[in-house]
C-alpha positions as CSV (number, residue, x, y, z in Angstrom):
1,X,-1.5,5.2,-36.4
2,X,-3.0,5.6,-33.1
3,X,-1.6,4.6,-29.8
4,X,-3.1,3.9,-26.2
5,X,-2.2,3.9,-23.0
6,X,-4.3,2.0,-20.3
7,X,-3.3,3.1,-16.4
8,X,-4.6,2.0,-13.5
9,X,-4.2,3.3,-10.2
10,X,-4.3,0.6,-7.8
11,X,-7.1,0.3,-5.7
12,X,-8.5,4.3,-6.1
13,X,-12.2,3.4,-5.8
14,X,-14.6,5.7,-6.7
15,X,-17.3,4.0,-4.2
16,X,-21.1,3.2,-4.9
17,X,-20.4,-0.3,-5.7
18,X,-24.0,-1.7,-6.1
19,X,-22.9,-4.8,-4.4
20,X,-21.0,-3.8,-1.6
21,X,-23.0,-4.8,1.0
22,X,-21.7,-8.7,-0.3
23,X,-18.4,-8.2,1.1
24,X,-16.3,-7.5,4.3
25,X,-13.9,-6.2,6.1
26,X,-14.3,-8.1,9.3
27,X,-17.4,-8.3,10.0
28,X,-18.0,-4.8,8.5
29,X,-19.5,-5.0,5.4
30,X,-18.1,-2.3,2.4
31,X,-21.4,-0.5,2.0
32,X,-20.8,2.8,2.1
33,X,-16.8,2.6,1.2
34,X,-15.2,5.2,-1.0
35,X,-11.6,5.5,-1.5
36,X,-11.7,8.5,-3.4
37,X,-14.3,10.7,-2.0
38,X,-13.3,9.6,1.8
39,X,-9.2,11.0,1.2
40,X,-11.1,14.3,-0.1
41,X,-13.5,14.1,2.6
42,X,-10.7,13.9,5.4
43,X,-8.1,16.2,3.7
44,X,-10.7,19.2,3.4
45,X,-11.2,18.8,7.4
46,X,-7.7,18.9,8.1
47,X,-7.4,15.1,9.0
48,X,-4.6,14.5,6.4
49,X,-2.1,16.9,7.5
50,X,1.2,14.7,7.7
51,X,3.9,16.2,4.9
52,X,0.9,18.1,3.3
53,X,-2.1,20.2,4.0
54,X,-5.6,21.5,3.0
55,X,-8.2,20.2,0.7
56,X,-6.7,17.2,-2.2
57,X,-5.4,18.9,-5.3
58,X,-6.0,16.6,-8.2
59,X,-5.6,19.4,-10.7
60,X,-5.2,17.4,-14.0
61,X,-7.1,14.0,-13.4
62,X,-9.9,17.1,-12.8
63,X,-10.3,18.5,-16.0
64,X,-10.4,15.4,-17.4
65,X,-13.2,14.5,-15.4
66,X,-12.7,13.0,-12.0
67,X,-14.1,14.7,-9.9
68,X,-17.9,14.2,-11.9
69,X,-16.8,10.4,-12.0
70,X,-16.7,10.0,-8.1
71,X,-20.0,12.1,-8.2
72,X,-21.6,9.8,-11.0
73,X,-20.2,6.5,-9.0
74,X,-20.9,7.3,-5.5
75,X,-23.0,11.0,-5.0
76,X,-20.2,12.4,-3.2
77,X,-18.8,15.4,-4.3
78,X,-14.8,16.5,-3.4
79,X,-14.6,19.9,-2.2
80,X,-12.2,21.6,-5.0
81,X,-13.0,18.9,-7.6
82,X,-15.8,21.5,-9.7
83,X,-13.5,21.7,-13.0
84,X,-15.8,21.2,-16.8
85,X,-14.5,18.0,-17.6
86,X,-12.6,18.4,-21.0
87,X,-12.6,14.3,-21.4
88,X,-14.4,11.3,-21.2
89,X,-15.7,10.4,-17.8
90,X,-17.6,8.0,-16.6
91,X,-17.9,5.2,-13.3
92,X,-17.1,1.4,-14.3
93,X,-18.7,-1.4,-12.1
94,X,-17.6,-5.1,-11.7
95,X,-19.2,-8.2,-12.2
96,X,-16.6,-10.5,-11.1
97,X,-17.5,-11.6,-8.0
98,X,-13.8,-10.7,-6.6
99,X,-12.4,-7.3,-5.0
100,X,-8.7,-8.2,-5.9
101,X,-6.1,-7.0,-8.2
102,X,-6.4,-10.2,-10.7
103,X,-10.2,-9.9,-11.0
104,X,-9.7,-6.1,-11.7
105,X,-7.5,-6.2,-13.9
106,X,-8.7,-9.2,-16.3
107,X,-12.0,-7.6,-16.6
108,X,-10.6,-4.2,-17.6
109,X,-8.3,-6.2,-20.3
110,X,-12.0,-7.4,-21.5
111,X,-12.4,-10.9,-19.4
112,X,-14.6,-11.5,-16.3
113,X,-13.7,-14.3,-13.9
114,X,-16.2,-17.3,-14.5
115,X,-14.9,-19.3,-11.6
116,X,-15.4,-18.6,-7.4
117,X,-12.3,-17.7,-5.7
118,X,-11.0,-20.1,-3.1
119,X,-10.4,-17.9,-0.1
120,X,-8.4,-19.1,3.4
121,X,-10.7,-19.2,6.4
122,X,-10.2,-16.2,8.8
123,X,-8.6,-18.8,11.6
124,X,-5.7,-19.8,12.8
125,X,-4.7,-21.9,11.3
126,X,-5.8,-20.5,8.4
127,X,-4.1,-23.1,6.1
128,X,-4.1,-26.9,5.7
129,X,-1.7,-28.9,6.7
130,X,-1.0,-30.6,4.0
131,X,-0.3,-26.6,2.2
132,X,2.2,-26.1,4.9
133,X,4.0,-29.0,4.7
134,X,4.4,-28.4,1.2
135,X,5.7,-24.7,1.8
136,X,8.1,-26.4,4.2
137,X,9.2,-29.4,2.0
138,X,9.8,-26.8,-0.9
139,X,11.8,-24.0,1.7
140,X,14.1,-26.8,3.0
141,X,13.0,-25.6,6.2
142,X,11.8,-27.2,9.5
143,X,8.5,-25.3,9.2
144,X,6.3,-22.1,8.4
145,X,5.3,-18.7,10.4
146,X,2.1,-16.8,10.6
147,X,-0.4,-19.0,9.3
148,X,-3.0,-16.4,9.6
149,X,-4.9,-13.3,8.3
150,X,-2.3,-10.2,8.3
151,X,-1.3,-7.4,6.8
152,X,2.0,-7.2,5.3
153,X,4.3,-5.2,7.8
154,X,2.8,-6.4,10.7
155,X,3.2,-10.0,10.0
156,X,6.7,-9.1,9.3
157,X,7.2,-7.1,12.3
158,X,5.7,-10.3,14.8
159,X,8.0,-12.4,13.4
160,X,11.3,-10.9,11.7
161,X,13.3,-11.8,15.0
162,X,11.7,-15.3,14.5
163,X,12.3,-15.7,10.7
164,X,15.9,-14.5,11.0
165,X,16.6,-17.0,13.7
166,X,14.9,-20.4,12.0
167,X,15.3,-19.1,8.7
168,X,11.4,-20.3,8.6
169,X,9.3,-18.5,5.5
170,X,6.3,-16.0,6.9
171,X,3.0,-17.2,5.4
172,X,0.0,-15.3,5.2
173,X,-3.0,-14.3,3.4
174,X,-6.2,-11.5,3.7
175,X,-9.8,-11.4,2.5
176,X,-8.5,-11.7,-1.3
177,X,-7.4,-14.8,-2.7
178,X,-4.1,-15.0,-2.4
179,X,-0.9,-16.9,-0.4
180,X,2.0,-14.8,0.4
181,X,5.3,-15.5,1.9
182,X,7.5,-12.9,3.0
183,X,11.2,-13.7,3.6
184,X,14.4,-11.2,4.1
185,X,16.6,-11.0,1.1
186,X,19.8,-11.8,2.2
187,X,18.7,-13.9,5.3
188,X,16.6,-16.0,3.3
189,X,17.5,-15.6,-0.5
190,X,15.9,-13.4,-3.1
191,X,16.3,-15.9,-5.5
192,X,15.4,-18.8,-2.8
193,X,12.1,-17.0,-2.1
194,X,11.1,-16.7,-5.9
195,X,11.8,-20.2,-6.4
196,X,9.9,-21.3,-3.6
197,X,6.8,-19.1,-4.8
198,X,7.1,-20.6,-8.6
199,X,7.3,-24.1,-7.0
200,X,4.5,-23.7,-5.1
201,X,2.2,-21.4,-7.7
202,X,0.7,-24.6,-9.8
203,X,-0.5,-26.3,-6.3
204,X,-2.3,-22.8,-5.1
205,X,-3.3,-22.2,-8.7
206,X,-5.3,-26.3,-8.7
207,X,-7.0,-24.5,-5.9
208,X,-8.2,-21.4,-7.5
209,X,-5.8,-19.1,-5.1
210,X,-5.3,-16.6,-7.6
211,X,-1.9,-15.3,-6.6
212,X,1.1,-16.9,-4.8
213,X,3.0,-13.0,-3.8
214,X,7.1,-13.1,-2.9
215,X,6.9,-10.4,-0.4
216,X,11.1,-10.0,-0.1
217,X,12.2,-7.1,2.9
218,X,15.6,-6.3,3.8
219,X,16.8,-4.2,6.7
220,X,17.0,-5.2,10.8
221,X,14.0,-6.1,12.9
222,X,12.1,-3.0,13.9
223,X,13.5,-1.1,10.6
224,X,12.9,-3.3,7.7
225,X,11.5,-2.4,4.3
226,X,9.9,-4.3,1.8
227,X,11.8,-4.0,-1.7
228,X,10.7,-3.2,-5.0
229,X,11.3,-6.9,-5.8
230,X,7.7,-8.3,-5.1
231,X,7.0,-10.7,-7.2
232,X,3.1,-12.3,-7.7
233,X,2.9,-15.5,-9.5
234,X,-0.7,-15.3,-10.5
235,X,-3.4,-18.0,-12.3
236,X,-3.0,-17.2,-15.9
237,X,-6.4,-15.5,-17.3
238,X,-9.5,-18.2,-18.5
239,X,-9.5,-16.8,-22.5
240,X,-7.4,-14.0,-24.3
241,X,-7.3,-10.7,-23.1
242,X,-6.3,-7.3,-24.3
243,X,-3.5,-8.0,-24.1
244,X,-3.6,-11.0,-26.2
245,X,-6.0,-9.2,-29.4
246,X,-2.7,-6.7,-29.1
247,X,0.0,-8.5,-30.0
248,X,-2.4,-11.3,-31.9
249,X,-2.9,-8.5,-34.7
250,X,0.6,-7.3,-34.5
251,X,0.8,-4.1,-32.1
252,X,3.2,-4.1,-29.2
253,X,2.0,-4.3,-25.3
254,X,4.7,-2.5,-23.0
255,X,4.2,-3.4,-19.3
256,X,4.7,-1.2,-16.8
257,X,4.6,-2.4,-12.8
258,X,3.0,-6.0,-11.8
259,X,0.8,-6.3,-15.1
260,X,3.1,-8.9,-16.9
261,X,2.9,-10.8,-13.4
262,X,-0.8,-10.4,-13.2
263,X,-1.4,-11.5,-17.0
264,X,1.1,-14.3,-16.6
265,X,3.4,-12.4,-19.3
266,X,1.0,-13.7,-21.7
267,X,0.3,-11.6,-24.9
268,X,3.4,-9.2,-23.5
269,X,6.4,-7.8,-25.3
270,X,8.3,-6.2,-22.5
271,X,8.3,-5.5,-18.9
272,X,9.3,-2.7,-16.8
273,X,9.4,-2.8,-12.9
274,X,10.4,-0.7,-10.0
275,X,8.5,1.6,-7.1
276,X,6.0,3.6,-8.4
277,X,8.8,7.3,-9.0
278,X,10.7,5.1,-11.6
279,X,7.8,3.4,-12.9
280,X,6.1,7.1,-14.0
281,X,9.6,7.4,-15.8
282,X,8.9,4.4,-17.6
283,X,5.2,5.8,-19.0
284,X,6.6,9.3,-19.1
285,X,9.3,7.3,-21.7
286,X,6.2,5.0,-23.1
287,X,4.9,8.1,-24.1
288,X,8.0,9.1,-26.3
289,X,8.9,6.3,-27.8
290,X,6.4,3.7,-28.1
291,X,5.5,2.3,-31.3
292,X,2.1,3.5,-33.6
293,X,-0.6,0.6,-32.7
294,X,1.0,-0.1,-29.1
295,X,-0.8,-0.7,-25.7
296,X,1.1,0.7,-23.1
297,X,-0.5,-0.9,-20.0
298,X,0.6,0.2,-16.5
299,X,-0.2,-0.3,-12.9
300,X,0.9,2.3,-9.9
301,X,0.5,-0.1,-7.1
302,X,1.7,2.0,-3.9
303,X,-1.3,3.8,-3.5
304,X,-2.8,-0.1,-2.2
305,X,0.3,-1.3,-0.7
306,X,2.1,1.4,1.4
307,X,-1.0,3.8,1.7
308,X,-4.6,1.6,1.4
309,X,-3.6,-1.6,3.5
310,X,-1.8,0.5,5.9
311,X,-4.7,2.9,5.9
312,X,-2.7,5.8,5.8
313,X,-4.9,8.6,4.7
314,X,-2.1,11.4,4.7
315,X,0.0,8.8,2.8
316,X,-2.6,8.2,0.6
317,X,-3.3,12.4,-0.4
318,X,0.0,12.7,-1.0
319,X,0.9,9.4,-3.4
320,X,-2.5,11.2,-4.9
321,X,-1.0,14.6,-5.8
322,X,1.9,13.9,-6.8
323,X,0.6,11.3,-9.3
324,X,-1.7,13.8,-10.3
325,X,1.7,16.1,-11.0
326,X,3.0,13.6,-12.9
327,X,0.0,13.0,-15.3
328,X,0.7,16.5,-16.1
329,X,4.0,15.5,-17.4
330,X,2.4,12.5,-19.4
331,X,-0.3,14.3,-21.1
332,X,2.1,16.7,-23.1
333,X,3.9,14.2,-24.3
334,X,1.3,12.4,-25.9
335,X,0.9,12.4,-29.9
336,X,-2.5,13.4,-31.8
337,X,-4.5,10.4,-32.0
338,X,-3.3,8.5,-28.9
339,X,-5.9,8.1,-25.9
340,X,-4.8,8.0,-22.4
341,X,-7.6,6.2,-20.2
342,X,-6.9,6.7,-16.3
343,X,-8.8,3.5,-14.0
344,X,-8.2,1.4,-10.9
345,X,-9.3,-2.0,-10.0
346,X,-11.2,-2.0,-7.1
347,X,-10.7,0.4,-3.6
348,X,-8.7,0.2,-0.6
349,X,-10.3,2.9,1.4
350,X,-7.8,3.9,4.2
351,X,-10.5,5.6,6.2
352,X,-12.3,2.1,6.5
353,X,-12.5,-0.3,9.4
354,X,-10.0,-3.9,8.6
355,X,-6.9,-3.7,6.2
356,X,-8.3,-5.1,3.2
357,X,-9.6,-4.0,-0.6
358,X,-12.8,-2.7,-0.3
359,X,-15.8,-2.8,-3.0
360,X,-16.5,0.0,-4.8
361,X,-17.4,1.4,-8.4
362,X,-13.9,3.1,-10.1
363,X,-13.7,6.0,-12.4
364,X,-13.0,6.1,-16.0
365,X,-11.5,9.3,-17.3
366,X,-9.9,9.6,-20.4
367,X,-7.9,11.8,-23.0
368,X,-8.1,12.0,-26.5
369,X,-11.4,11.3,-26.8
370,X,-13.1,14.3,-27.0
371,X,-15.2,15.7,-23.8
372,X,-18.5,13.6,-22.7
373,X,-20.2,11.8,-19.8
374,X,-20.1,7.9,-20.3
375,X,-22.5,7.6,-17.5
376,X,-22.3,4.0,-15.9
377,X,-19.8,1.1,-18.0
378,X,-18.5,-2.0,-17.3
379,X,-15.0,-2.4,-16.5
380,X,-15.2,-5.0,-19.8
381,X,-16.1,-2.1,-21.7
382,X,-12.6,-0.5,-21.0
383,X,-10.8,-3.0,-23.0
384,X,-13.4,-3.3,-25.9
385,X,-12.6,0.6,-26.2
386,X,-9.2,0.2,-26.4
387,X,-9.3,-2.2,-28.7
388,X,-11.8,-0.1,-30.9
389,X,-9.1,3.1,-31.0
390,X,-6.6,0.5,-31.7
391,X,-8.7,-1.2,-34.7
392,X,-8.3,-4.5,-32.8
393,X,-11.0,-6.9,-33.1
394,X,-12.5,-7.3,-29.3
395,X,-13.3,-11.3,-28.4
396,X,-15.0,-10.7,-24.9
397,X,-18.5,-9.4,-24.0
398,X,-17.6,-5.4,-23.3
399,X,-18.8,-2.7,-25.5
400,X,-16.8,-0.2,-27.0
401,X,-17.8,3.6,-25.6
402,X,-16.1,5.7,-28.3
């Protein structure tokens, strides 16, 4: 009985998005933004030098078809990226109007948003009083920081002196729809700042914030780190999803990274966390053990946070090559019958102006479906194909492309 595997590597745009020119970063709009074919772009000029060098070696994501999908989805072409594709390739684009991880990731598991996203003005204050007080009330604490636009460590950076001294949570959000709150894990409370975050989800979630985040760091001001125990308390999905026609007609969904977070743990059997080296263990296991008629669904989220937001390009061509060495790995460990399809949500091009996600088309390449061009899909169309290998009946409006 077949299996599948569904993995998506956060925010690795393929650019062309048709729509792009609808959203910002700043006052920049992403027209013109490609994750993909700006890293290749920058490491075949020698501007992605740090702890590697020359043009990006995707060697295995290749043959299956990659380099045609960024072709396909944006025009550009990534110097080394000429193999014959032996598997199924093609460029997805969203309809949701969101660039953000929930958005992406419902309408790949076969569900588009149907509601607008309530986004916090670009101010400062950026939130309502009433919302801070709240955070407050819920912290035990005399009051909030940031209350702004930020990116992650730099918010963290401002005010880790601050925060360690009033014990006061760090609020913040960016151009998706989110609230985050980053706290130190011994200072604060691991467990003090996951409460907070469930306690305050079902408020956000009235709003249509899609995702309260736990951002937890440890460390000293000036060398901190944020730990592998992020935590997003996301709006549960409007209808069932992938996941859901799974485990409704019997098979098994395995979670790997932030997707049981992201789907609410609904229509999921098990989880499996960690950075993104011991989450490739956890597929490269998938791949052994997992049941006939199982959906192993996984999400390598470091390309976004440490690489994307930080726009790290160097970073970035590196997390991308030695993913690529791991697929490797993955795809001789697969069974006959089992299809492996390889996606991303939206970009994140680190090249770009702003430290947000950034609007763009993303590929679709696949094993175990035989060799062929798929031309332009939906992302929707991702999880009615799934659930076509998988004999699953699909309940949303994608199209199968097997």
């Amino acid at each position: 009985m077949a299996r599948a595997f569904l993995i998506v590597m956060d925010s690795v745009g393929a650019g062309g998005a048709p729509d792009a020119g609808a959203f910002f970063n700043g006052d920049r709009p992403d027209t013109g933004a490609n994750t993909l074919g700006h890293i290749a772009e920058a490491c075949a000029a020698g501007r992605a030098e740090e702890e590697r060098s020359g043009p990006l070696r995707m060697p295995h994501l290749d043959a299956l078809g990659l380099g045609a999908a960024v072709r396909l989805a944006s025009g550009a072409a990534m110097e080394g990226f000429d193999a014959e594709p032996e598997g199924l390739w093609g460029a997805a684009t969203e309809v949701s109007k969101g660039k953000d991880t929930p958005s992406g990731h419902w309408e790949l598991a076969g569900v588009p948003v149907p509601w607008d996203w309530h986004y916090f003005p670009d101010s400062e204050p950026a939130f309502p009083a009433e919302l801070v007080e709240k955070v407050a009330r819920l912290a035990g604490t005399g009051g909030t920081l940031g209350n702004c636009h930020a990116s992650g460590m730099p918010i963290i950076e401002a005010h880790c002196e601050e925060h360690l001294r009033t014990g006061w949570p760090i609020c913040y959000t960016s151009a998706d729809s989110v609230f985050q709150i980053a706290a130190h894990e011994e200072a604060f409370g691991l467990d003090r700042l996951l409460k907070l975050c469930e306690e305050l989800a079902p408020t956000l979630h009235a709003m249509k914030v899609g995702r309260v985040i736990a951002r937890p760091f440890t460390g000293e001001c000036g060398n901190f780190r944020r730990t592998a125990n992020r935590h997003d308390y996301a709006i549960e999905p409007p209808s069932a999803t992938l996941c859901d026609w799974v485990q409704g007609s019997g098979g098994k969904v395995h979670a790997i990274g932030k997707i049981g977070d992201i789907f609410s743990r609904r229509g999921i059997d098990d989880v499996k966390k960690g950075p993104d080296v011991a989450l490739f263990e956890h597929l490269l296991a998938s791949a052994e053990a997992s049941e006939p008629g199982s959906l192993t669904f996984a999400n390598f989220v470091e390309f976004d946070t440490l690489y994307g937001h930080q726009r790290d390009v160097s970073g970035y061509a590196r997390a991308l090559e030695w993913f690529d060495g791991q697929v490797g790995l993955f795809l001789a460990k697969l069974r006959p019958g089992d299809l492996a399809v390889f996606t991303a949500d939206h970009g994140n091009d680190p090249t770009w102006s702003g430290t947000d996600h950034t609007r763009e088309r993303v590929p679709v390449v696949a094993h175990g479906a035989g060799a062929r061009g798929l031309g332009h899909v939906g992302f929707t169309d991702v999880g009615a194909s799934i659930a076509a290998h998988l004999g699953v009946p699909s309940q949303g409006p994608g199209r199968s492309f097997l």
